[in-house]
mmCIF file as Biopython writes it, N, C-alpha, C and O atoms, coordinates in Angstrom:
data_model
#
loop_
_atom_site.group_PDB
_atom_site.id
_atom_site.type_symbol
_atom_site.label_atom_id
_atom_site.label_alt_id
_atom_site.label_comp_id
_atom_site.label_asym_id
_atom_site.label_entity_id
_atom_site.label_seq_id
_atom_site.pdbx_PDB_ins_code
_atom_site.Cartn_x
_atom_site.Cartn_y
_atom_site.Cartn_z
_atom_site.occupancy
_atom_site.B_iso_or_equiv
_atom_site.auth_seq_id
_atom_site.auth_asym_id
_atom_site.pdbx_PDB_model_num
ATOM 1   N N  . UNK A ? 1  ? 25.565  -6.849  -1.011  1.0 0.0 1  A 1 
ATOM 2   C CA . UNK A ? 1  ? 25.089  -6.237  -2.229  1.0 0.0 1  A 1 
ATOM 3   C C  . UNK A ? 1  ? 23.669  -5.696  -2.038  1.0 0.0 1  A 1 
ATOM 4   O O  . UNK A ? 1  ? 22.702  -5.943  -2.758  1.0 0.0 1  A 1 
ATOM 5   N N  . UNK A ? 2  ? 23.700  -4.940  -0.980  1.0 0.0 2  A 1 
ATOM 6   C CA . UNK A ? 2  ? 22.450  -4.232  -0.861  1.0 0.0 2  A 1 
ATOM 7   C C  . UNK A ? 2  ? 21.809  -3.510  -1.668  1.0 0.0 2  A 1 
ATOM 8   O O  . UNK A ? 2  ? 22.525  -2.606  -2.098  1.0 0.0 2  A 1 
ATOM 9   N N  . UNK A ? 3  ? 20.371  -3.492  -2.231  1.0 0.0 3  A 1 
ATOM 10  C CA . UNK A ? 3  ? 19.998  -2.940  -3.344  1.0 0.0 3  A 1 
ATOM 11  C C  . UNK A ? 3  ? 19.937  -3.552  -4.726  1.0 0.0 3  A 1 
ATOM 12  O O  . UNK A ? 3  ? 19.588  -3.013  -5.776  1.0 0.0 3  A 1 
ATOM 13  N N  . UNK A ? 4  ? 20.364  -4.838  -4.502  1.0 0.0 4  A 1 
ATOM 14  C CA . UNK A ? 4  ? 20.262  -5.441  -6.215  1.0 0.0 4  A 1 
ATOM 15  C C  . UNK A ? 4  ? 19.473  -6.399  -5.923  1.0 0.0 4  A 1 
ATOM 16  O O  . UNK A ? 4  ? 18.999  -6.528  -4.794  1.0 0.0 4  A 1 
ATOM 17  N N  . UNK A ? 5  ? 19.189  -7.333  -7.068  1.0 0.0 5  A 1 
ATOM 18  C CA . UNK A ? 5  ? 18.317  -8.592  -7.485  1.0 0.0 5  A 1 
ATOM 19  C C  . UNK A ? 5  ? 18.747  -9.840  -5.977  1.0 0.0 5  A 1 
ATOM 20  O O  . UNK A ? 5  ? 18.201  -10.375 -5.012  1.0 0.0 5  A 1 
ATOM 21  N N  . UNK A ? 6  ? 20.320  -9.740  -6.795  1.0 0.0 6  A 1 
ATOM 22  C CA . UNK A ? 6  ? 21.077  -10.651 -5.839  1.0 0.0 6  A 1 
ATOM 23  C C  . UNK A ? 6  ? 21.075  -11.213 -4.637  1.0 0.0 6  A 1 
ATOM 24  O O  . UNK A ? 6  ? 21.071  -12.375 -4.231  1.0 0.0 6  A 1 
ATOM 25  N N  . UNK A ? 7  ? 21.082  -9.663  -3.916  1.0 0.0 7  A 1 
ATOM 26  C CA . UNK A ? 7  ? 21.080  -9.327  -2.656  1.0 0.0 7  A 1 
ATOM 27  C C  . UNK A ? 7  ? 20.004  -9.193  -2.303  1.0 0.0 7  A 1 
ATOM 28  O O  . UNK A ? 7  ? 20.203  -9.207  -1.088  1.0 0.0 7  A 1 
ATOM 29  N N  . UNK A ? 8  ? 18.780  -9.046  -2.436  1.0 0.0 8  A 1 
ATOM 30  C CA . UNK A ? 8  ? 17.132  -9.012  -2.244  1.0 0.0 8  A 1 
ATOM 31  C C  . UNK A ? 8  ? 17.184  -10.767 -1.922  1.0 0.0 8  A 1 
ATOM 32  O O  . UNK A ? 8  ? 16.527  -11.190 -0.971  1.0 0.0 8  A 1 
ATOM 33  N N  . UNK A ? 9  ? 17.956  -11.675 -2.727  1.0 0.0 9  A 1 
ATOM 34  C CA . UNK A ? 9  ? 17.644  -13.295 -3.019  1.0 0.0 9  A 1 
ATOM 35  C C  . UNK A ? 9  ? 18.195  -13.603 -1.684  1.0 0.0 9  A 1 
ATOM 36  O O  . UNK A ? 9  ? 17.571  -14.114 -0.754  1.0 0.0 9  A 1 
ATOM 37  N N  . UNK A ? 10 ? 19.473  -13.226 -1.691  1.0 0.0 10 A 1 
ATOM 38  C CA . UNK A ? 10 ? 20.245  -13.434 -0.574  1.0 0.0 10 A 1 
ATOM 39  C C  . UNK A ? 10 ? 19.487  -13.401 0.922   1.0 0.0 10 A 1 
ATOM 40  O O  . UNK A ? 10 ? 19.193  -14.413 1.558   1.0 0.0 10 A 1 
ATOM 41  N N  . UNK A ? 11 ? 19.227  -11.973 1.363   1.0 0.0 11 A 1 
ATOM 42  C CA . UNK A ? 11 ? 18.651  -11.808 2.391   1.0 0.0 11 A 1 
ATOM 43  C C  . UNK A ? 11 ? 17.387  -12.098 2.502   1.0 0.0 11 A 1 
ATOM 44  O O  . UNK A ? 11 ? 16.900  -11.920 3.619   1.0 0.0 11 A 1 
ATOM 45  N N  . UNK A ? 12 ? 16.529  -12.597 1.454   1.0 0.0 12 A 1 
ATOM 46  C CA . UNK A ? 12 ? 15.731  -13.320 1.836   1.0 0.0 12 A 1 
ATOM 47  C C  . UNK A ? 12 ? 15.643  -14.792 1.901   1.0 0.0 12 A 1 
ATOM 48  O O  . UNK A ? 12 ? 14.632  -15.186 2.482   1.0 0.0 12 A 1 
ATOM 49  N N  . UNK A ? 13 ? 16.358  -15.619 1.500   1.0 0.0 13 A 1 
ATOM 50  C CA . UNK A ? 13 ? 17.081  -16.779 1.846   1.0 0.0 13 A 1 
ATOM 51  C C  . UNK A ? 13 ? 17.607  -16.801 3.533   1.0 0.0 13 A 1 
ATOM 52  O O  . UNK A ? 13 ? 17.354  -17.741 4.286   1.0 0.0 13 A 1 
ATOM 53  N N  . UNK A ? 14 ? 18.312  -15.682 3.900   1.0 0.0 14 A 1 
ATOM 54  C CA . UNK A ? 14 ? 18.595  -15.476 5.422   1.0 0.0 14 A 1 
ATOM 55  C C  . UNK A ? 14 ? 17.525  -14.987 6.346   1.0 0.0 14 A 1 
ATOM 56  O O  . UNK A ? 14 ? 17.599  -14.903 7.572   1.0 0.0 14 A 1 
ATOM 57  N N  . UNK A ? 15 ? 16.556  -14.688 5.596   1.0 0.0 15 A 1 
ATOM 58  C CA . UNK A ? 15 ? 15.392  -14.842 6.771   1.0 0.0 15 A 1 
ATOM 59  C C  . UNK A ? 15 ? 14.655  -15.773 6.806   1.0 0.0 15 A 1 
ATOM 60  O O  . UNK A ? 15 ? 13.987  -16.101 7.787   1.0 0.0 15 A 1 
ATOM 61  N N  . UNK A ? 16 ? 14.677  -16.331 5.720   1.0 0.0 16 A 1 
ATOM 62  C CA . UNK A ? 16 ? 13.748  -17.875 5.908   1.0 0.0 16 A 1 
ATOM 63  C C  . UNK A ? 16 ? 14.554  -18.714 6.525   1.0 0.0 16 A 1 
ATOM 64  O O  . UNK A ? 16 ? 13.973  -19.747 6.857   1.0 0.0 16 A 1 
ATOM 65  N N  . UNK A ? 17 ? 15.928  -18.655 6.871   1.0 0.0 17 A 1 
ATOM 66  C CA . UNK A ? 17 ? 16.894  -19.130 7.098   1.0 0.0 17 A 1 
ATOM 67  C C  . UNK A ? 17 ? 16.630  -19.254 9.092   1.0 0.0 17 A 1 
ATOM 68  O O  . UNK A ? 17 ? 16.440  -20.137 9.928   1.0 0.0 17 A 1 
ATOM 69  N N  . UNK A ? 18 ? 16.750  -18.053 9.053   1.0 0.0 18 A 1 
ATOM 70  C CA . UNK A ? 18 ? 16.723  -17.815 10.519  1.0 0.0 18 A 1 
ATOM 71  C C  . UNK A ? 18 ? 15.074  -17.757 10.840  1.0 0.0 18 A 1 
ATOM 72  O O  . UNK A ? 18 ? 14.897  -18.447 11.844  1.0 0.0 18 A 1 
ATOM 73  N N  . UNK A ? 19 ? 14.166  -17.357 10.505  1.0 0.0 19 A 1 
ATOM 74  C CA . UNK A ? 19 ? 12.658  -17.049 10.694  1.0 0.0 19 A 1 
ATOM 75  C C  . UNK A ? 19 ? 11.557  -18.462 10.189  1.0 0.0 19 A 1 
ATOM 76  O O  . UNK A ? 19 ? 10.421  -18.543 10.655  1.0 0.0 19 A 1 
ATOM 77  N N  . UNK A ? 20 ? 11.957  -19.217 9.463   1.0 0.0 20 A 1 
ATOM 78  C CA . UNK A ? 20 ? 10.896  -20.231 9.171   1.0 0.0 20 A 1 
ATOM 79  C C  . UNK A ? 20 ? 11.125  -20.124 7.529   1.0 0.0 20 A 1 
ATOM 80  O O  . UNK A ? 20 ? 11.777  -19.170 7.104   1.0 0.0 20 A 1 
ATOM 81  N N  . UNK A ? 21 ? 10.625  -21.033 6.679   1.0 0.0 21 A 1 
ATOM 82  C CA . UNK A ? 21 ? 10.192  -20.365 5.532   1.0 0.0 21 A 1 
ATOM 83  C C  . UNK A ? 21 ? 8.966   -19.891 5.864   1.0 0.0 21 A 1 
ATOM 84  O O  . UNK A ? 21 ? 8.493   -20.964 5.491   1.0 0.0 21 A 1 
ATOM 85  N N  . UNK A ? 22 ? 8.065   -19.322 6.196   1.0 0.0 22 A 1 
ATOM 86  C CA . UNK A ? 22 ? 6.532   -18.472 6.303   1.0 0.0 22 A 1 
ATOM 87  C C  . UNK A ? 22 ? 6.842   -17.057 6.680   1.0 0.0 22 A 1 
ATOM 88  O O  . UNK A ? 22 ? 5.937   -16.227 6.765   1.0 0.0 22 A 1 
ATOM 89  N N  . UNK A ? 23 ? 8.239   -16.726 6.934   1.0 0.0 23 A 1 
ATOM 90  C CA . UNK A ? 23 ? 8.384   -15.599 7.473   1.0 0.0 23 A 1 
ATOM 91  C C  . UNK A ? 23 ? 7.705   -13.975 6.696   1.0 0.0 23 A 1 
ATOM 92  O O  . UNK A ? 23 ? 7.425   -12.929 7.281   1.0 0.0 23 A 1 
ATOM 93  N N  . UNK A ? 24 ? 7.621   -14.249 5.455   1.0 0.0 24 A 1 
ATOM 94  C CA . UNK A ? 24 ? 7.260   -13.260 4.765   1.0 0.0 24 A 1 
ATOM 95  C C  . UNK A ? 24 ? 5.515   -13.619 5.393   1.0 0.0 24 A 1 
ATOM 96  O O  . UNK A ? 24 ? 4.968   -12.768 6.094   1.0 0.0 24 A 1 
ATOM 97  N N  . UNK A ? 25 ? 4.972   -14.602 5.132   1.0 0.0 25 A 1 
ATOM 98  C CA . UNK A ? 25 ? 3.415   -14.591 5.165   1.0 0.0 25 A 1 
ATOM 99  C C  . UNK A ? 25 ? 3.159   -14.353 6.383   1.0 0.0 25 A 1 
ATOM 100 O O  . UNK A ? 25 ? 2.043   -13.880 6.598   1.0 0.0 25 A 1 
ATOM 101 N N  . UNK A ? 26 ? 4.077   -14.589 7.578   1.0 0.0 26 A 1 
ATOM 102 C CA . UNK A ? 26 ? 3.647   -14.242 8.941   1.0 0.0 26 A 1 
ATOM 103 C C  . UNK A ? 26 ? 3.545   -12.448 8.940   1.0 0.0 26 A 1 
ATOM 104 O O  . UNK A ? 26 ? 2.712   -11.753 9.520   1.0 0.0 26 A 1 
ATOM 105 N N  . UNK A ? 27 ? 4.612   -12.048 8.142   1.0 0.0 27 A 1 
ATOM 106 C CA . UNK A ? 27 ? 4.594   -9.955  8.427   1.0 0.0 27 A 1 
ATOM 107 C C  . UNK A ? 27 ? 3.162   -10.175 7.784   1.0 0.0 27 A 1 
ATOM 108 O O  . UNK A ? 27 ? 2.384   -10.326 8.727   1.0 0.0 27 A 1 
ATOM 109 N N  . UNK A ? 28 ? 2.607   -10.242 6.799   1.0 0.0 28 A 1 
ATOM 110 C CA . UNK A ? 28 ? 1.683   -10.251 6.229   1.0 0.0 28 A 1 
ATOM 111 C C  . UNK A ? 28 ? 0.488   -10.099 6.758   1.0 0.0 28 A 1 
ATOM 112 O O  . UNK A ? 28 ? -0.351  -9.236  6.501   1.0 0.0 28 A 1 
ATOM 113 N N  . UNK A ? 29 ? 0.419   -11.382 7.859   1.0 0.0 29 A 1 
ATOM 114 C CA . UNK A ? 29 ? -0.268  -11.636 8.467   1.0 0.0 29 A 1 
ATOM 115 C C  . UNK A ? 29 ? -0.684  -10.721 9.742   1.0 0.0 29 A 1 
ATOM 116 O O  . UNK A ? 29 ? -1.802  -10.354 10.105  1.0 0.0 29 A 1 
ATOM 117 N N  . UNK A ? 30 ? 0.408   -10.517 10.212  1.0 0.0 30 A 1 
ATOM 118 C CA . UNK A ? 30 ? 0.470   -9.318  11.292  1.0 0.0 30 A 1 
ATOM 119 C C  . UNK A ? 30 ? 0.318   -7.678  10.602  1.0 0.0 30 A 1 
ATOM 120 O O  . UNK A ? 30 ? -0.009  -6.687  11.255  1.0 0.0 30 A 1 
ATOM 121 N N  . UNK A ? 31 ? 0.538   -7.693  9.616   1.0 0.0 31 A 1 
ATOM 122 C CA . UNK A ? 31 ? 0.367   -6.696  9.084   1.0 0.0 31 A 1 
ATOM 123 C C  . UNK A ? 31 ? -1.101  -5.918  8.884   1.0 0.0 31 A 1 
ATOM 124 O O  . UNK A ? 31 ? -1.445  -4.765  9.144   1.0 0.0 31 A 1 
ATOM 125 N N  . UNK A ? 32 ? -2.004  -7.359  8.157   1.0 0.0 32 A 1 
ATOM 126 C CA . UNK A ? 32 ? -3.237  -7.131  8.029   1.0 0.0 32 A 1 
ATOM 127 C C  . UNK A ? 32 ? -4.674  -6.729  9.161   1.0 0.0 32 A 1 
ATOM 128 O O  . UNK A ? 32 ? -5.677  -6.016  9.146   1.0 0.0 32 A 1 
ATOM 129 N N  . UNK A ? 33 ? -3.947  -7.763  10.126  1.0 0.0 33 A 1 
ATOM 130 C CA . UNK A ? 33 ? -4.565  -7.745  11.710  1.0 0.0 33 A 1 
ATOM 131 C C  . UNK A ? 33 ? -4.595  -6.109  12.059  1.0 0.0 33 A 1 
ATOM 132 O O  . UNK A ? 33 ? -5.582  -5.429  12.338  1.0 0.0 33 A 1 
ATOM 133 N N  . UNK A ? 34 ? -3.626  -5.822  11.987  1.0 0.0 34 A 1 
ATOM 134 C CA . UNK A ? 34 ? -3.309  -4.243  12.810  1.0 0.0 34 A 1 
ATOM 135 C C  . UNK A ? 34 ? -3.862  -3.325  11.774  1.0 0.0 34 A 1 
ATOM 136 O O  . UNK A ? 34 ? -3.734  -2.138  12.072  1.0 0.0 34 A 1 
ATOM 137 N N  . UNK A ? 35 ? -4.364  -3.534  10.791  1.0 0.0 35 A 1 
ATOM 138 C CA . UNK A ? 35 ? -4.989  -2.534  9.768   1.0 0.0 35 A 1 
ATOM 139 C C  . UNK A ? 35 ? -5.961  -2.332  9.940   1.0 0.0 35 A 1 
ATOM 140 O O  . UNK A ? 35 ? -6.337  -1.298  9.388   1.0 0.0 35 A 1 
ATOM 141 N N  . UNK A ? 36 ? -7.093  -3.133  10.810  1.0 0.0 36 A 1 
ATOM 142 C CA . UNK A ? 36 ? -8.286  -2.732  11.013  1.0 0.0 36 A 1 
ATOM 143 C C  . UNK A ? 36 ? -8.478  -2.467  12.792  1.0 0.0 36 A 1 
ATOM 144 O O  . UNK A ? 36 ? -9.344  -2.876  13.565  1.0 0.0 36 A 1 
ATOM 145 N N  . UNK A ? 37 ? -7.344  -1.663  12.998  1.0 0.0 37 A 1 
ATOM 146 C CA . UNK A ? 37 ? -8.089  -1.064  13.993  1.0 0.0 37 A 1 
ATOM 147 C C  . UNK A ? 37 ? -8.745  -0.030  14.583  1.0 0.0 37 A 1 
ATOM 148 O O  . UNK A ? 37 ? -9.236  0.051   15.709  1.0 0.0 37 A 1 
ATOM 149 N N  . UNK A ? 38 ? -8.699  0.703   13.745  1.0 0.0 38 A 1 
ATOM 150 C CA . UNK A ? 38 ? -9.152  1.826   13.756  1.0 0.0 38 A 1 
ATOM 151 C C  . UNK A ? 38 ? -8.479  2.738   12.951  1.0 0.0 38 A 1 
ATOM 152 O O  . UNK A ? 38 ? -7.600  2.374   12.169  1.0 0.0 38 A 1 
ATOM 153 N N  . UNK A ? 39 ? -9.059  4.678   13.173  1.0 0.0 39 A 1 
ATOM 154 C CA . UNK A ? 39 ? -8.587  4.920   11.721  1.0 0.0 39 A 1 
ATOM 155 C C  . UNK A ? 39 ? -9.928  5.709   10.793  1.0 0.0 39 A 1 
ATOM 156 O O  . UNK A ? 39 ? -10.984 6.108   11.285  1.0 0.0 39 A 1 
ATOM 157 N N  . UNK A ? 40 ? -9.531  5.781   9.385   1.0 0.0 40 A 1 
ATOM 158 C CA . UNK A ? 40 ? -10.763 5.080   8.641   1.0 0.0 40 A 1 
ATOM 159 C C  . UNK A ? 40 ? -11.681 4.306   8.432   1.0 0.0 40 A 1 
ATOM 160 O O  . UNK A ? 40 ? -12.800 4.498   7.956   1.0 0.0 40 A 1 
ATOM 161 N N  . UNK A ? 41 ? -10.939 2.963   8.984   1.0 0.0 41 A 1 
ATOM 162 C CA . UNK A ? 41 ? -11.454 1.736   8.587   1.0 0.0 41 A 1 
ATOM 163 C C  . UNK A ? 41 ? -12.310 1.683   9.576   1.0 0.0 41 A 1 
ATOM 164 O O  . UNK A ? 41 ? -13.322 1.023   9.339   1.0 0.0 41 A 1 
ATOM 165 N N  . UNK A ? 42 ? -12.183 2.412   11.125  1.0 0.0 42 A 1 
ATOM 166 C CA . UNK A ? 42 ? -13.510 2.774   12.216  1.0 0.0 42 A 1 
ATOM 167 C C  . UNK A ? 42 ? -14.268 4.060   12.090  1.0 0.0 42 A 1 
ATOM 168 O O  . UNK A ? 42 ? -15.084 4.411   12.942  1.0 0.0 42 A 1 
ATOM 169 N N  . UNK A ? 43 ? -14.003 4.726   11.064  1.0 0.0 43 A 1 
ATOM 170 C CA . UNK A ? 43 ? -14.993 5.829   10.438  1.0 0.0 43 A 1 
ATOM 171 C C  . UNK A ? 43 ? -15.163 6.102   9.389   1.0 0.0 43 A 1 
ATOM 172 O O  . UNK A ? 43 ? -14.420 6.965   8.922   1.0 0.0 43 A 1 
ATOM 173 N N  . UNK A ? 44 ? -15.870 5.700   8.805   1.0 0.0 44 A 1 
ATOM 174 C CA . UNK A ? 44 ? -15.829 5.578   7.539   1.0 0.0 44 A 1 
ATOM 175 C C  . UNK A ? 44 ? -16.393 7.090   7.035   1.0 0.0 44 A 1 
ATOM 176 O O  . UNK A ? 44 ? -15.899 7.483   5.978   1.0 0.0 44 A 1 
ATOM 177 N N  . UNK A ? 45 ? -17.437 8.028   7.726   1.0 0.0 45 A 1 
ATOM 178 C CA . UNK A ? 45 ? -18.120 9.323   7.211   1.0 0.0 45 A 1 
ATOM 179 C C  . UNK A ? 45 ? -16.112 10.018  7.247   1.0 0.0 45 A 1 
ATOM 180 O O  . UNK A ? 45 ? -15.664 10.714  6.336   1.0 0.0 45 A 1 
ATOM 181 N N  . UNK A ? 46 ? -15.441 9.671   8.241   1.0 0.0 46 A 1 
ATOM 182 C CA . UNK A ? 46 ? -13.783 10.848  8.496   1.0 0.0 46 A 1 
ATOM 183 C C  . UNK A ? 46 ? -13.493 10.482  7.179   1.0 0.0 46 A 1 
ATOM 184 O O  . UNK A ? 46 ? -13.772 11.360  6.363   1.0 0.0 46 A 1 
ATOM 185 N N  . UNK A ? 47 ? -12.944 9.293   6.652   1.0 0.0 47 A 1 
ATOM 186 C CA . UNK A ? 47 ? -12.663 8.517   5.476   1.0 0.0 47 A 1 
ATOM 187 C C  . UNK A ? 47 ? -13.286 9.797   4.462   1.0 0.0 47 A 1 
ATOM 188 O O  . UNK A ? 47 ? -12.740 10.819  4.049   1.0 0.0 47 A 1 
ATOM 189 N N  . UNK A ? 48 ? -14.647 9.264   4.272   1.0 0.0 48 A 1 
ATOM 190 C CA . UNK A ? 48 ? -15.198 10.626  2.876   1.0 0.0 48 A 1 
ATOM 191 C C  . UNK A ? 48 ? -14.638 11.871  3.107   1.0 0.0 48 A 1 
ATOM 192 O O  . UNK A ? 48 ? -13.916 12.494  2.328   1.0 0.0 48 A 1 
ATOM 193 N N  . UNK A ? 49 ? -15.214 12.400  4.847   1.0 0.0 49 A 1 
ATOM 194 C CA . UNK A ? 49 ? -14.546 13.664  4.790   1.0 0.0 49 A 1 
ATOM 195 C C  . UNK A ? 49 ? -13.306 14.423  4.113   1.0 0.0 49 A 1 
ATOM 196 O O  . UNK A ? 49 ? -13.229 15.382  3.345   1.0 0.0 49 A 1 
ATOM 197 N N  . UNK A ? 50 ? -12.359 13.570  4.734   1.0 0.0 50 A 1 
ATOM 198 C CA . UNK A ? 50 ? -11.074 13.597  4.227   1.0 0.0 50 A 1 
ATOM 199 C C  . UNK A ? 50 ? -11.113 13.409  2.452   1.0 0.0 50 A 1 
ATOM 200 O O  . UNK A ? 50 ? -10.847 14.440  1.834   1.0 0.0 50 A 1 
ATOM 201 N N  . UNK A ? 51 ? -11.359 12.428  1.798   1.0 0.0 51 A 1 
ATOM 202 C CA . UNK A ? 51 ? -11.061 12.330  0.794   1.0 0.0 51 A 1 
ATOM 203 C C  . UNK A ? 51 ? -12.181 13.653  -0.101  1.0 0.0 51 A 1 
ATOM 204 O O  . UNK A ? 51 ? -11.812 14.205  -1.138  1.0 0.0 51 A 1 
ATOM 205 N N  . UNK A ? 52 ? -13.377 13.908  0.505   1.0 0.0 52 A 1 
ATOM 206 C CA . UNK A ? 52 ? -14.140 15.365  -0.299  1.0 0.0 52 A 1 
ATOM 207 C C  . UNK A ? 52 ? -12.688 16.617  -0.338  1.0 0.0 52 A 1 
ATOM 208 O O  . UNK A ? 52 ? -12.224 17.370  -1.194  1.0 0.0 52 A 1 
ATOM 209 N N  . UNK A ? 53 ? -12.432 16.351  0.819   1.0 0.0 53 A 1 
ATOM 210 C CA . UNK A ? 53 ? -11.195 17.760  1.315   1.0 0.0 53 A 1 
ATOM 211 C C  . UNK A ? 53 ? -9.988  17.847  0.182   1.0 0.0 53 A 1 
ATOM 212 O O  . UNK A ? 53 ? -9.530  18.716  -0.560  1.0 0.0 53 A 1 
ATOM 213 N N  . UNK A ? 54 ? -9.715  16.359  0.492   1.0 0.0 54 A 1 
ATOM 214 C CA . UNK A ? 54 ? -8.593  16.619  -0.609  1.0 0.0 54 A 1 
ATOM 215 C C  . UNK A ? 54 ? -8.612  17.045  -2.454  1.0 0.0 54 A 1 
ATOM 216 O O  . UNK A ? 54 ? -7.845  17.639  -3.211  1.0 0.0 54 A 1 
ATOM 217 N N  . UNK A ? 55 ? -10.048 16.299  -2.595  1.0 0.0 55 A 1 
ATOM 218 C CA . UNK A ? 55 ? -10.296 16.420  -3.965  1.0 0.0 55 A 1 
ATOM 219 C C  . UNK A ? 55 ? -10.615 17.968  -4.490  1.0 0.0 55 A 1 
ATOM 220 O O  . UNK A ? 55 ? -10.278 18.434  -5.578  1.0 0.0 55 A 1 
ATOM 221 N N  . UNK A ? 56 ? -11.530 18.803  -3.179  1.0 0.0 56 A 1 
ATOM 222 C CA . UNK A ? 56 ? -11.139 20.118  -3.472  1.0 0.0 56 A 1 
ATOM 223 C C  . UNK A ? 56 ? -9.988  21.057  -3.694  1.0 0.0 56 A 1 
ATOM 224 O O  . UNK A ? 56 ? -10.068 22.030  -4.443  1.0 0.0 56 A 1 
ATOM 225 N N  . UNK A ? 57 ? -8.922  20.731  -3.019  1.0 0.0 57 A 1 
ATOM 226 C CA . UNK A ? 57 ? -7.931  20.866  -3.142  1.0 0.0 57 A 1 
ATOM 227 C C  . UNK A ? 57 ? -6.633  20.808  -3.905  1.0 0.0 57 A 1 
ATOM 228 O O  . UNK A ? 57 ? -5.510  21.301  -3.800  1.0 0.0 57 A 1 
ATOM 229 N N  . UNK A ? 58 ? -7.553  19.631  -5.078  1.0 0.0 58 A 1 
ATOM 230 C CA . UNK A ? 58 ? -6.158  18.847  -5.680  1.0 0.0 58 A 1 
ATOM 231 C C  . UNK A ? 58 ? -6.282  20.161  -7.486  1.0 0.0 58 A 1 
ATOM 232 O O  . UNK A ? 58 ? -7.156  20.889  -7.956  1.0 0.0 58 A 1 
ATOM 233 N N  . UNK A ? 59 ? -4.984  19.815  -7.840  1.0 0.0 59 A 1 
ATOM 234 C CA . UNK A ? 59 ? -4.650  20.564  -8.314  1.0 0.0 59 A 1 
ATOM 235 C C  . UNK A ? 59 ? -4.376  20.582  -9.812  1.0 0.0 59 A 1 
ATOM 236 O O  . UNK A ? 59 ? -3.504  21.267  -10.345 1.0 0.0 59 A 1 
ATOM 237 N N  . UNK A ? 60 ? -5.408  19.564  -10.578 1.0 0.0 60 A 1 
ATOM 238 C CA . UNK A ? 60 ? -5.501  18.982  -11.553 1.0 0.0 60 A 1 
ATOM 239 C C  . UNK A ? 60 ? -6.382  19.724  -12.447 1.0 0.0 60 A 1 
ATOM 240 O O  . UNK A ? 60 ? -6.945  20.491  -11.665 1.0 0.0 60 A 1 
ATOM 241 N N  . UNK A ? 61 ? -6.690  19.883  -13.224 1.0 0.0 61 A 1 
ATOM 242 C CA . UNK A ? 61 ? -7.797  20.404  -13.869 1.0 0.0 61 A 1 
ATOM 243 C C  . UNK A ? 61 ? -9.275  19.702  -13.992 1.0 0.0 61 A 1 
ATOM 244 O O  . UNK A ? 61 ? -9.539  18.853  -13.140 1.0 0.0 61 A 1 
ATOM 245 N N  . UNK A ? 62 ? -10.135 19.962  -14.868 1.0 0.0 62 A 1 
ATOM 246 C CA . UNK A ? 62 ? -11.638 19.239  -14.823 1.0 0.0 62 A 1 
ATOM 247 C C  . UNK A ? 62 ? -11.475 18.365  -15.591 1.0 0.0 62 A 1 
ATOM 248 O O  . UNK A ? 62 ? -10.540 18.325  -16.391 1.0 0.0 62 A 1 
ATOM 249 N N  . UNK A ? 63 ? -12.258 17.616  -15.491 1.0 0.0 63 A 1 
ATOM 250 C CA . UNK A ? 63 ? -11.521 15.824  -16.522 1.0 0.0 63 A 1 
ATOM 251 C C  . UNK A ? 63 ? -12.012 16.474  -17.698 1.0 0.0 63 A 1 
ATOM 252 O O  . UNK A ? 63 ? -12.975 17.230  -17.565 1.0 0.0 63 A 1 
ATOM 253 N N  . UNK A ? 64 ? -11.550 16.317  -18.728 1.0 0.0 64 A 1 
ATOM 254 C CA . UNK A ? 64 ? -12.428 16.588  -19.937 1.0 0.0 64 A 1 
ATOM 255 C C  . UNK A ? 64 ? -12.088 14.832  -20.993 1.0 0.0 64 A 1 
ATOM 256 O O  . UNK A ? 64 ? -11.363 13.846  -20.859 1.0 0.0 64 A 1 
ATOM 257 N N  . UNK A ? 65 ? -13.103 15.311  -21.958 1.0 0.0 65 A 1 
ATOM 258 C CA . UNK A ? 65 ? -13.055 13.773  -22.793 1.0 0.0 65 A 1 
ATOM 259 C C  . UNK A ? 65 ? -12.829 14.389  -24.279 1.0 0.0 65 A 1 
ATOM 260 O O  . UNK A ? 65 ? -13.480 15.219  -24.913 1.0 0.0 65 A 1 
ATOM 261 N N  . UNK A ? 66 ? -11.647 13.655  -24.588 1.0 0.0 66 A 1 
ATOM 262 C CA . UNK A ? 66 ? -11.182 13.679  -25.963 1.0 0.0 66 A 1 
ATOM 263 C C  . UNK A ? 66 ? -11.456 12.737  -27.048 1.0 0.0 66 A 1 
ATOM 264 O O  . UNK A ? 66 ? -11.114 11.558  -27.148 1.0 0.0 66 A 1 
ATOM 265 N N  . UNK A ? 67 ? -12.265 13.614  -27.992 1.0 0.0 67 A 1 
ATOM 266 C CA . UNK A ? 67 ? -12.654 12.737  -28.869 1.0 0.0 67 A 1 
ATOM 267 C C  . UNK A ? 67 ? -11.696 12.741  -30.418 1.0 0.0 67 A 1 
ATOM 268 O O  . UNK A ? 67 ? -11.145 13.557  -31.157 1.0 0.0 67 A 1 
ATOM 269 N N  . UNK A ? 68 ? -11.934 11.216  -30.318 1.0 0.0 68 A 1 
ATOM 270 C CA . UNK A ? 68 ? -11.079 10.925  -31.520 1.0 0.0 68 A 1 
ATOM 271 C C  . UNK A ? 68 ? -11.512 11.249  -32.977 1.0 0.0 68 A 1 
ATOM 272 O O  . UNK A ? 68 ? -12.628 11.306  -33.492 1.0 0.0 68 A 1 
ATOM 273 N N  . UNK A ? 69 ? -10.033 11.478  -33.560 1.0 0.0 69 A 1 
ATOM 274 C CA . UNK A ? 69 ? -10.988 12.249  -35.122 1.0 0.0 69 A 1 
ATOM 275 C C  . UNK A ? 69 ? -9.865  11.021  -36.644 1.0 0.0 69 A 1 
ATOM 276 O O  . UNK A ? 69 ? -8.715  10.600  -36.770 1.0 0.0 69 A 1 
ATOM 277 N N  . UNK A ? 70 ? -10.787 10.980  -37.192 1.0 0.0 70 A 1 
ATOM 278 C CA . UNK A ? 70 ? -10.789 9.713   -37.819 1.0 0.0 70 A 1 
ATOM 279 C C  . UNK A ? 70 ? -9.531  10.578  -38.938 1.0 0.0 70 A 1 
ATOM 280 O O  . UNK A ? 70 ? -9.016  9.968   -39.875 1.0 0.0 70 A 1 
#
């Protein structure tokens, strides 16, 4: 029952099953490690760059503020 509540319970029951119960906190764990290796997270001026670039780009209008009328 791939795709339901059920089946989410199921197969994760079969990986704690076969993997430990920690198996979710171990991806986690490995997950987080490998996030700082570079990247953004080793340049942080590319990081702004990038995000100035996109904001010129984006395709939203100018924020405006709506005021409430009683």
């Amino acid at each position: 029952m791939a795709g339901t509540i059920n089946g989410g319970k199921a197969a994760a029951k079969t990986n704690k099953a076969r993997h430990g119960k920690n198996f979710y906190a171990e991806i986690g764990r490995k997950g987080g490690q490998n996030g700082t290796k570079g990247g953004f997270y080793a340049n942080r001026e590319l990081a702004r760059e990038a995000g100035r670039k996109g904001g010129m780009r984006s395709r939203r209008g100018k924020a405006t503020t709506v005021k409430a009328t009683a």
